[in-house]
DRENDO-1510 file (C-alpha; in Angstrom, 1 decimal, always signed):
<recs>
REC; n; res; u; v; w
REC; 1; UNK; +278.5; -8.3; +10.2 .
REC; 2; UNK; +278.1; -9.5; +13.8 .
REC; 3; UNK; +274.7; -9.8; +15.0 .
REC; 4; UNK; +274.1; -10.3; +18.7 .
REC; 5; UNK; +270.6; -11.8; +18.6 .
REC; 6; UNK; +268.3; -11.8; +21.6 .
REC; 7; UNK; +265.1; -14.6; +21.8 .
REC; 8; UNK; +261.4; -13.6; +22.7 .
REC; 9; UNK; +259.8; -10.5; +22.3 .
REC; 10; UNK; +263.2; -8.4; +22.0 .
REC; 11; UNK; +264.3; -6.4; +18.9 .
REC; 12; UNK; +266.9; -7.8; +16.8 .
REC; 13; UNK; +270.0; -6.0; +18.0 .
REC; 14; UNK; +273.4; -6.0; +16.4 .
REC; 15; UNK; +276.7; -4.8; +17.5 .
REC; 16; UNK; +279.1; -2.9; +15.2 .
REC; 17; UNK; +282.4; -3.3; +16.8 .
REC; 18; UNK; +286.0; -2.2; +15.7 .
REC; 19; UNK; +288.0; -5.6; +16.5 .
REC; 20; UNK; +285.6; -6.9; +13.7 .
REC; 21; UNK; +286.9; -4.9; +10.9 .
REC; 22; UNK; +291.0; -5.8; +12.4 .
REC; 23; UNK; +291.3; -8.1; +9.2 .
REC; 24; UNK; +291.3; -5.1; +6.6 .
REC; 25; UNK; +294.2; -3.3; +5.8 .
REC; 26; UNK; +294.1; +0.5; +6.8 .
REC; 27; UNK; +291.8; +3.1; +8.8 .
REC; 28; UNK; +289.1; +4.0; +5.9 .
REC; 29; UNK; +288.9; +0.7; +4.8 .
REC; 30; UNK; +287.6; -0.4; +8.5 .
REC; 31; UNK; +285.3; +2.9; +9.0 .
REC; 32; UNK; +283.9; +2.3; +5.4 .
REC; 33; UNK; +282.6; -1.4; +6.3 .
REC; 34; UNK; +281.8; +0.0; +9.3 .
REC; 35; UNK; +279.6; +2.9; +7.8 .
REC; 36; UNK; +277.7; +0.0; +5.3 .
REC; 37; UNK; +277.1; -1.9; +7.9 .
REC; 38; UNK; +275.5; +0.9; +10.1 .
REC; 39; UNK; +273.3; +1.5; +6.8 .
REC; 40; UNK; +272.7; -1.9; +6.4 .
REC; 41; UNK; +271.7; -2.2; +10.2 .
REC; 42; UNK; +269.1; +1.0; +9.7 .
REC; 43; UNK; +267.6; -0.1; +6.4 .
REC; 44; UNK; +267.1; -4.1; +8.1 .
REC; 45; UNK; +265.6; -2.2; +10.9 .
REC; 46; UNK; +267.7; -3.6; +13.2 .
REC; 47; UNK; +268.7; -2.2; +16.7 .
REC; 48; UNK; +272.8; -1.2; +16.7 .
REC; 49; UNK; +275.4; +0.0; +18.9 .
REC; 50; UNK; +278.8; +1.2; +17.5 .
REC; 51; UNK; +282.3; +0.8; +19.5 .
REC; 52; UNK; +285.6; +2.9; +18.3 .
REC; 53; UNK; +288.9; +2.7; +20.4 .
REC; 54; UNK; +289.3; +6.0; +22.1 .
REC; 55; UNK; +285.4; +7.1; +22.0 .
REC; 56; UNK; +282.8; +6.8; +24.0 .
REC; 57; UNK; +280.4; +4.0; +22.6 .
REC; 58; UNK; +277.5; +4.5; +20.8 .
REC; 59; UNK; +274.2; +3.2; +22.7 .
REC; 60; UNK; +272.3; +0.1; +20.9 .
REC; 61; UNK; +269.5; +2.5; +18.8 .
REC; 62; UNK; +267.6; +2.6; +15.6 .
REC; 63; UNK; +266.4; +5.4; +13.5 .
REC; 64; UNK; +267.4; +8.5; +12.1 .
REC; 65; UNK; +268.9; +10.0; +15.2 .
REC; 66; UNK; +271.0; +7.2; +16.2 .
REC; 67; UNK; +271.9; +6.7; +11.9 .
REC; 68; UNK; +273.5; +10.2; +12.4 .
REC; 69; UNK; +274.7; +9.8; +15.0 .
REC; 70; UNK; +277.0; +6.7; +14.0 .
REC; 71; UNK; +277.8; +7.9; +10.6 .
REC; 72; UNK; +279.2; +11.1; +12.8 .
REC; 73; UNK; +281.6; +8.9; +14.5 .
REC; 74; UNK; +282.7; +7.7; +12.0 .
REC; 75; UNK; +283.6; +10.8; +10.2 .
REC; 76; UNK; +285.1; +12.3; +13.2 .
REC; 77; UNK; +287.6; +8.7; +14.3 .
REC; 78; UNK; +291.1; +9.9; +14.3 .
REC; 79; UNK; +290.6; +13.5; +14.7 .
REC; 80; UNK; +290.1; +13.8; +17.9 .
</recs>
């Protein structure tokens, strides 16, 4: 998982990016580590953004609003 970590008083924050899922072999194998980590990322507590090529990216956020809306993303890559 990358983790873009900021010093002081700032939130962890970590950023859940397509080019670092490249290695793995087809589509749902990248959107499934994908998904795990934006679960891992929620349960951690941890601030996240999520970038997929050809969608608007997905503001750094925490919580059950920004959990949905990542996982919805994910569902919906390649069908638009």
């Amino acid at each position: 998982m990358l983790v873009k970590r900021f010093s002081g008083n700032a939130d962890r924050e970590t950023a859940l990016d397509w080019s670092a899922v490249a290695h793995l072999p087809d589509v749902e194998d990248k959107l499934s580590q994908l998904c795990q980590w934006v679960l891992q990322a929620e349960q951690r507590g941890l601030r996240y953004s999520l970038s997929l090529p050809g969608m608007s990216p997905i503001a750094p956020g925490c919580g059950t609003a920004q959990r949905r809306a990542a996982l919805e993303a994910l569902a919906r890559y390649g069908l638009e």
